[in-house]
N, C-alpha and C positions, 0 to 999 in steps of 0.2 A: 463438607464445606472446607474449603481453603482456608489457611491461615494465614493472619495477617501479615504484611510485609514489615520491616524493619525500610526505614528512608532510602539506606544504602542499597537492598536489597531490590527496594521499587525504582531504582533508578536504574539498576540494570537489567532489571525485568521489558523495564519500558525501549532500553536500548535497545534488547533482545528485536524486541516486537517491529523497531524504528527501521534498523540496519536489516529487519528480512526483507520489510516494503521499498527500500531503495533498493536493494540488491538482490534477492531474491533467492538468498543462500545467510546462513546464519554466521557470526562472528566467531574467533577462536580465540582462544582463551589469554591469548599475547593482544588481540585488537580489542579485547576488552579491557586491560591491564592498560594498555597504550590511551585509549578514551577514557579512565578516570585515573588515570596516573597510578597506577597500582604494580611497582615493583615484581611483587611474589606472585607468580603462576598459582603457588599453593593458597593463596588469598582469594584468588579469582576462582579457581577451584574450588573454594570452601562456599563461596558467594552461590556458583552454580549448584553445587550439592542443598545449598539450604530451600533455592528455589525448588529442588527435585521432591524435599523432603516435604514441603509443604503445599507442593499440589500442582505449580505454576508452571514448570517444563519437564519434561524426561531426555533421559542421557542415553547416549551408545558410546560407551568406552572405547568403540574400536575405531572411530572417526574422530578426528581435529576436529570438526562443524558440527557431530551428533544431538544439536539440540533440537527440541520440537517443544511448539509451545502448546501449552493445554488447553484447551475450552475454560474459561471463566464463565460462569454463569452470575449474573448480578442480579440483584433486585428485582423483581418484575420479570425476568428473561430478559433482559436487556443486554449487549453487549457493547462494549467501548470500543470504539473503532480509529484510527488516524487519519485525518483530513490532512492530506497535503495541495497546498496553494503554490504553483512555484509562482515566484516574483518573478515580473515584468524585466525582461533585457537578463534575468539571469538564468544560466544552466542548470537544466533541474538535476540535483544531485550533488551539483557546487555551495561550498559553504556559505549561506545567507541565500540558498535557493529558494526555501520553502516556513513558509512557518506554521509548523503542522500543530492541526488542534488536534480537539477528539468530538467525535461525532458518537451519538447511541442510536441504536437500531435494538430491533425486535430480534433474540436470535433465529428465531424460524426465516428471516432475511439472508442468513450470514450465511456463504456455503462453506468455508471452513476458517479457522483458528486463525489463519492469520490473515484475513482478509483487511483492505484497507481501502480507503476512500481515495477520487483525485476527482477536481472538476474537468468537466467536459469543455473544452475551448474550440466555438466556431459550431458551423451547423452540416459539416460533411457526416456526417451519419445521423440527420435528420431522418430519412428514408426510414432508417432501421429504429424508430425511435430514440434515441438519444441528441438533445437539443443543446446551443450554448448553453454553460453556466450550469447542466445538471452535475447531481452528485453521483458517482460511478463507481460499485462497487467491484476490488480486483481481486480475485482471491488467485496465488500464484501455486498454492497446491492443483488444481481445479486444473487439467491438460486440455488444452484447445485443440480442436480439429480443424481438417482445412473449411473455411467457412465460419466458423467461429467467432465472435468479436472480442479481440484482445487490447489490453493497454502496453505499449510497445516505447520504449525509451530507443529516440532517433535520436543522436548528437546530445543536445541539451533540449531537446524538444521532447513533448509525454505527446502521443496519439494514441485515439481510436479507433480502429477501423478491424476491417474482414483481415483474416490470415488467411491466407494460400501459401502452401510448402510449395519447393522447387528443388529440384537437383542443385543449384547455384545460389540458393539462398529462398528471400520468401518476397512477397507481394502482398503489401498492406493496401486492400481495397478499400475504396471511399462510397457511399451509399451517392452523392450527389455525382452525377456523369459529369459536370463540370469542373470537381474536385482534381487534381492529375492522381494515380495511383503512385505508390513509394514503393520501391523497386533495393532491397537491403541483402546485400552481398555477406559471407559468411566476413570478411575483413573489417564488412563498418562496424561504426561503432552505434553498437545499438543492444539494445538487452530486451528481450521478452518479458513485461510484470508480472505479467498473468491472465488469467481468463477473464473478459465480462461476466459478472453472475448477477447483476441488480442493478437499475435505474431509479433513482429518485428525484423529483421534481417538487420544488417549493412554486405555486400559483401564487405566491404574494409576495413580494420582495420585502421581509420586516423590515429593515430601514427605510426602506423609501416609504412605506405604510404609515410607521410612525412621525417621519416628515412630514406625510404631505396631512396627517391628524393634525400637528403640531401649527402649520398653515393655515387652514379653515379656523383653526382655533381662536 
């Protein structure tokens, strides 16, 4: 069993977890220092050792980014996961893009440690099952093949869709033939999340449930 975190300690655990699912690569030990104003390397060194020692990540000494984050197991088998919403008209990954909760899942769900949530926006991979508004698991350990369905950061835009590698870049296919496909040169700007590995689908929209109770009421 892990040990408990200290406040400071859960906050850069959390960060850890935050900055892989935007980026897709772990922070060094200056952008850690830099996001909570911490002066001394050796501070933020101490911070990552204490997480090592008590269960949360593992280190490799011989990389600037050597962290990896551990399997937490909670209560039940349950794991905490990060729902990222980006806001309307803003760039997902720009400050005030997103205001990430935390979602739990079964971990027998989760395909690996850092996996993270984003909703599904629009119905172009209807086909392939995944609908507006689903919850989309991306685990960016988890290597996609051509064919595959990935979450793919376009501009400031998040998609879903098929990957096709190409000599010139890749072809993010859309399930609906009326969708156009996206066509991402090695120059754009665009980042690979990670893999689809899990669809989840809420059949009852709580708020509006509890609304339309509140109504007849």
């Amino acid at each position: 069993m892990t040990e408990p975190l200290t406040p400071t300690e859960r906050k850069v655990y959390q960060y850890l977890i935050d900055f892989l699912a935007e980026n897709t690569y772990q922070p060094s030990i200056r952008e850690i220092g830099k996001k909570f104003r911490i002066k001394s390397t050796k501070t933020v060194s101490d911070l990552l050792h204490a997480l090592t020692a008590k269960g949360y990540i593992q280190r490799d000494p011989s990389r600037s980014r050597g962290v990896r984050i551990l399997a937490h197991q909670g209560p039940g088998s349950v794991q905490t996961l990060r729902l990222y919403q980006p806001a309307a008209g803003v760039a997902f990954g720009a400050a005030g893009a997103e205001a990430p909760t935390e979602v739990r899942f079964d971990r027998r769900f989760v395909a690996s440690d850092d996996t993270f949530v984003v909703r599904a926006d629009g119905s172009a991979m209807a086909a392939r099952g995944i609908l507006d508004g689903d919850y989309v698991l991306v685990s960016p350990t988890v290597a996609p093949r051509d064919g595959d369905l990935v979450a793919v950061r376009v501009g400031g835009e998040v998609v879903v869709r098929t990957v096709e590698r190409r000599v010139d870049g890749v072809i993010l296919r859309a399930a609906d033939p009326t969708v156009g496909d996206i066509a991402v040169r090695p120059t754009d700007d665009h980042a690979v999340l990670g893999a689809v590995t899990g669809v989840f689908r809420a059949l009852v929209d709580r708020d509006a449930a509890i609304f339309a109770g509140a109504v007849s009421a």
